[in-house]
Structure formats: C-alpha cells, structure tokens
C-alpha positions in Angstrom: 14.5 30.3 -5.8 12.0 31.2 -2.6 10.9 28.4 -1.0 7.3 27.2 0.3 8.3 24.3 2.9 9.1 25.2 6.3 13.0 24.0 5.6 15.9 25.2 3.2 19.0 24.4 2.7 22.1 26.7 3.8 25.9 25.6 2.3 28.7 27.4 5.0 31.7 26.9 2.7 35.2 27.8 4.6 38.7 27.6 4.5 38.7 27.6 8.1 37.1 26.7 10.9 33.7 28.5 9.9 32.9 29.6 13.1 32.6 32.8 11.5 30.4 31.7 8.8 28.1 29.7 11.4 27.5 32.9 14.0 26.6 35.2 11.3 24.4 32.6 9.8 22.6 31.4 12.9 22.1 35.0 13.6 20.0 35.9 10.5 18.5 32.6 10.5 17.0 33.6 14.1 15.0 36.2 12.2 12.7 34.1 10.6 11.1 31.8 12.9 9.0 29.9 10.7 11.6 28.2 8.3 14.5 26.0 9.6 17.7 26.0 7.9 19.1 22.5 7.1 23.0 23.4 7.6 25.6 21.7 5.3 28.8 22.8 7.2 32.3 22.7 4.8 35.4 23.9 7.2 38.7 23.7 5.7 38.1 24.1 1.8 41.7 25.0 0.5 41.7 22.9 -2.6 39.7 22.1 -6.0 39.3 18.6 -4.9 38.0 19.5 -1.6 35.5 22.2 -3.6 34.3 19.6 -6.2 32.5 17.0 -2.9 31.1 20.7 -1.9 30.0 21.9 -5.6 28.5 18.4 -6.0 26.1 18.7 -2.8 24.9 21.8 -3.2 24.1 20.8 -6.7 22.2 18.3 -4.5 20.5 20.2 -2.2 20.7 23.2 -3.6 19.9 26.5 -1.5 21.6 29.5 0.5 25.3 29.5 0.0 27.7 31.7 2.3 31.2 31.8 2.1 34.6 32.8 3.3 37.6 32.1 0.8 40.3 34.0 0.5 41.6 31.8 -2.2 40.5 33.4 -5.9 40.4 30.8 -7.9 37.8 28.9 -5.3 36.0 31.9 -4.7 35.6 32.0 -8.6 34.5 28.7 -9.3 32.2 28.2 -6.3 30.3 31.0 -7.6 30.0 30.6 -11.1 28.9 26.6 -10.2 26.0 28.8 -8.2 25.3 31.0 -10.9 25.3 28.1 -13.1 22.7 26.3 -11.0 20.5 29.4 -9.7 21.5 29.5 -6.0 22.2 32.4 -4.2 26.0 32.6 -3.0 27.8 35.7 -0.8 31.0 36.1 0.3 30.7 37.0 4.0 34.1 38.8 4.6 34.1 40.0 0.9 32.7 43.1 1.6 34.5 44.0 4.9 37.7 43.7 3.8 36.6 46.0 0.4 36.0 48.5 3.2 39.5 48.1 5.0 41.5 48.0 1.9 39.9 51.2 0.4 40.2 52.9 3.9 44.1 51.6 4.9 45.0 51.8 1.0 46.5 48.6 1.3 45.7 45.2 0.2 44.7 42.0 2.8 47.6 39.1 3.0 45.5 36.8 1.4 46.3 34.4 5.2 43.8 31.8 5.1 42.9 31.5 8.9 44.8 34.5 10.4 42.5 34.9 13.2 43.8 31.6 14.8 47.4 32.2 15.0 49.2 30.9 18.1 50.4 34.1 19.7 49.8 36.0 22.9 45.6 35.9 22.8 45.5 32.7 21.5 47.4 30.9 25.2 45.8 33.8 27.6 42.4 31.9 26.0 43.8 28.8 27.3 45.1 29.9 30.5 41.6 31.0 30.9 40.2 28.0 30.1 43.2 25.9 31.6 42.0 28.0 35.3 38.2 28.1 35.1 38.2 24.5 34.6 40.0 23.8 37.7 38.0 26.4 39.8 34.4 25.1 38.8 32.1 25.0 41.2 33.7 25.9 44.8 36.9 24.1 43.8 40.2 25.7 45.0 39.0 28.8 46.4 42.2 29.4 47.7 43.1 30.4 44.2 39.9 32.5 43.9 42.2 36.0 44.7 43.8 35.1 40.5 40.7 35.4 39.0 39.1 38.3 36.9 35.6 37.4 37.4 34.4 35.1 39.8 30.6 34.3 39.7 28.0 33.5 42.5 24.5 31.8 42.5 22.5 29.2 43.5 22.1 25.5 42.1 21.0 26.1 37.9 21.9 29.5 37.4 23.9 28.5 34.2 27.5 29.3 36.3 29.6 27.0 34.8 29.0 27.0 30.9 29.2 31.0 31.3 32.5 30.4 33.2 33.5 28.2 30.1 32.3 31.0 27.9 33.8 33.4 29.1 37.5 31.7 29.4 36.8 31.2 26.1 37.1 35.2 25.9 40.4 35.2 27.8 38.8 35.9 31.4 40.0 34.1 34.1 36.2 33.0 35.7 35.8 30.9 39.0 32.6 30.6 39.7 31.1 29.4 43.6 27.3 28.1 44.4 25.5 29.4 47.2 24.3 26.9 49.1 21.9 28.2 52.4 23.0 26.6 55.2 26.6 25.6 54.1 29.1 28.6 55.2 30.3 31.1 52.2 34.0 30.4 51.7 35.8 33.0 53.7 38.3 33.8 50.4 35.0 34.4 48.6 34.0 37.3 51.2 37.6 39.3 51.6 38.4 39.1 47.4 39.4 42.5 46.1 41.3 41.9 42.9 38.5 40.2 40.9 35.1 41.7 39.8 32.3 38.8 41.9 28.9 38.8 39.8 26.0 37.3 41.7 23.6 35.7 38.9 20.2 34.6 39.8 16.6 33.8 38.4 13.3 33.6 39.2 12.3 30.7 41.6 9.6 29.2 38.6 12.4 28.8 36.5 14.8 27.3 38.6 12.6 24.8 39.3 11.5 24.4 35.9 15.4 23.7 35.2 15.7 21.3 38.0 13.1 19.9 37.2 14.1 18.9 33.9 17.2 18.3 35.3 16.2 15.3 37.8 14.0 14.1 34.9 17.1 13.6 32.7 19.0 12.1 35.4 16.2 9.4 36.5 16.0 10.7 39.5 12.6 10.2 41.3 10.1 12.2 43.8 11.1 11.4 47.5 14.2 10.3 46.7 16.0 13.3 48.5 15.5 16.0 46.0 12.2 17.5 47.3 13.5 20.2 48.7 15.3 20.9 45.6 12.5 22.0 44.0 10.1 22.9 46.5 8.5 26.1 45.8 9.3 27.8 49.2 12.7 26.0 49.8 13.9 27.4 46.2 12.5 31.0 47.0 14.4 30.7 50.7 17.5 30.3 48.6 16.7 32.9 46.1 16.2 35.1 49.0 19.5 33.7 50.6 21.6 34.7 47.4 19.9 38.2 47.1 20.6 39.1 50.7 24.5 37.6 50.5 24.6 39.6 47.0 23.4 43.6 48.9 25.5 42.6 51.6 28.5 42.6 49.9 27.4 45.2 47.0 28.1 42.3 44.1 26.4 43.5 40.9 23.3 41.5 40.5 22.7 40.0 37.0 19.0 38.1 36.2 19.7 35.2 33.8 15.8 34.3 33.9 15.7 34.7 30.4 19.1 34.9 29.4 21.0 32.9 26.8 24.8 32.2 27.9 25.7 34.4 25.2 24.0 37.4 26.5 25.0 36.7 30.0 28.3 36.5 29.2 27.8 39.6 27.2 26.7 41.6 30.1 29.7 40.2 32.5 32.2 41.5 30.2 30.7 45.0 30.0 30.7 45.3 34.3 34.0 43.8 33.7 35.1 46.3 31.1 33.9 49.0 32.9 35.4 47.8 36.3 38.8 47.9 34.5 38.4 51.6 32.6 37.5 53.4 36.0 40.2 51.4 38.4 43.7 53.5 39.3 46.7 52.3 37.9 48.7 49.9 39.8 
C-alpha cells in the first residue's frame, strides 16, 4: 500500500545484530529524499515468542518489512502474518545465498550469526580498535612505526572517527594534528612501515565545522578561539598542512564533502594498493 505522507514505516527483523539489515536499508532509503523512514529495529529474533511482540507492531504500524532469518519456521510465519495483512516483506540474504548454493552445490549451515564468530578477524578488529584508541590524536607517537595507516590534518578534518572506522576494519590507524607553529613529531617524519594520509578541506568548511563546534561547546567570541576560525589564520594552516603533505609526498585526500564512510573507503583503497605493489619481506 503506497503511501502519500512524507513518512513510512520500515520493520528490520533479525536474528542478529541487523547491522546488515540496517546498511542495506539506509542505503535505499537515501534514494528517495522526500519520504523518511520511521525505523522499527528487531535484532536477535530466534524464537516465536520473540516474533509474536514483532508480528504484533507491524500489525500496528504496518509498512516495509525486511528481513534476515535463517530459521524456517520464522521466516514462514513472519511472512504469511505480512501476506495476511498486505505489507510488503523480503528476505534480504534470501536471494544471495539461492545464488551460492546453486553455484557451490551445497546447502548453507543454517548458523544464525556466523559472521560474528570469535576467530582470528574478529581480535585483529579489536587490536585495531584496542591501538587507535590509544594513539588518537598525537598520543604515543613513539608507537606510530606499528601502525598501518597513520593520518594527518588540521583541527576538524574528521581524523579520529575515520581512525575509529577504520579499526573497525582491522587497520591499525594513529592519526596526528598539524598544528602550525608546534614542531611535527620527528617519528611522524622518518615512518616507513605505515602508509601516512594527509586529509584536508576547504578553509569555509572548517570554519563552518568549528564553528559549530564552539557553538555546541558554549564557547564565546574573544574568548581565545578567534584565531581558530579566522578566515586567514585557517587558510595559513590549510596552507601549512598542504606544504608539510608535497614535502613528504603523503597522498592527499579532500574530506570537504566527504562522509566518514567514503573517506574511509578511499584510505583502504591507497592502502590496498600500497600493500599489492610492496616486495615481500
């Protein structure tokens, strides 16, 4: 049933975490800019009693429903309850693993939640994490040389949540502000092991950002951050970071209008690359 507000409603019904079922959905729903989706989230669905509170509010409000169950029986009644009630329903995984079954010739486990196993990928993740947290902004340089990526940038260039999104990846990211005036770290100048992307962004929206930034923290004009967003001061340290950047022939990455995601995206690709065309140790 189309609808004529600028809302629906969107069910994300999941044995697991639905992480899964949230990324693909958020990516669709990024499509259409004109409707909203109202998300009603259901992670860890394993049982008929914890399908019945989910049956009963999409009953409620009804609308979208996507889904990944591995369990039969659940995927069975959650879609004749939608059938019954005239609400779309698709299995999001469904039609993947049709296409690995009939191309292996073999059938899926059935493992609810395989992907999050504790083995080898799952604690280089949080090593990753366990390390970028403790070399966030210029902290412990001396460990700088154990990194895989270390990023570089002035004040507001979204360093740290990429660093966090990338250990999240299993990359080991320190990341180092550039500060004109204060001395680059002499660990940061002689690295050779990890890959050093310098990110940076127009001077409008830096101080857009901090801006915004000062706002949310109460700070006030005069009260020492002028020269934080002063229009020639913040181009002087654009300027700074570009110049530090050619000097030592760090790729240059433009996060003016970048999300995190898509930042992150483009690391791991110069990272990637870096690590196809080195010699073996």
């Amino acid at each position: 049933m189309p609808t004529s507000s600028n809302y629906f409603h969107l069910h994300l019904v999941s044995d697991s975490t639905g992480e899964t079922l949230i990324t693909v959905a958020r990516a669709v729903a990024a499509q259409y800019a004109n409707v909203t989706p109202v998300e009603h989230v259901y992670p860890l669905v394993r049982s008929q009693k914890q399908l019945d509170r989910v049956l009963d509010e999409i009953e409620e409000a009804p609308g979208i429903v996507l889904f990944t169950l591995l369990e039969k029986d659940l995927v069975a009644r959650l879609e004749a309850k939608c059938k019954e009630i005239n609400v779309p329903s698709l299995s999001i995984i469904g039609p993947v693993m049709q296409l690995f079954e009939a191309y292996l010739g073999a059938a899926t486990t059935g493992r609810v939640g395989a992907q999050h196993v504790l083995n080898a990928e799952y604690f280089k993740r949080i090593d990753a994490l366990n390390y970028t947290m403790i070399h966030d902004d210029g902290q412990h340089v001396e460990g700088l040389e154990e990194a895989d990526v270390v990023l570089v940038g002035v004040s507001r260039t979204s360093k740290t949540p990429t660093s966090i999104y990338l250990a999240n990846r299993g990359i080991r990211t320190a990341n180092v502000p550039l500060v004109p005036g204060i001395p680059v770290p002499s660990q940061l100048e002689s690295l050779t092991r990890p890959l050093v992307v310098s990110l940076h962004a127009t001077p409008e929206r830096l101080i857009q950002i901090r801006q915004n930034r000062l706002l949310s923290m109460g700070a006030e004009s005069g009260s020492g951050s002028d020269s934080y967003t002063d229009k020639q001061s913040v181009t002087e340290e654009v300027a700074f970071a570009r110049k530090l950047s050619a000097k030592h022939d760090w790729p240059l990455l433009d996060v003016t209008r970048r999300s995190i995601e898509e930042t992150a995206a483009a690391i791991m690709k110069l990272y990637s690359d870096r690590q196809r065309n080195r010699p073996a140790e």
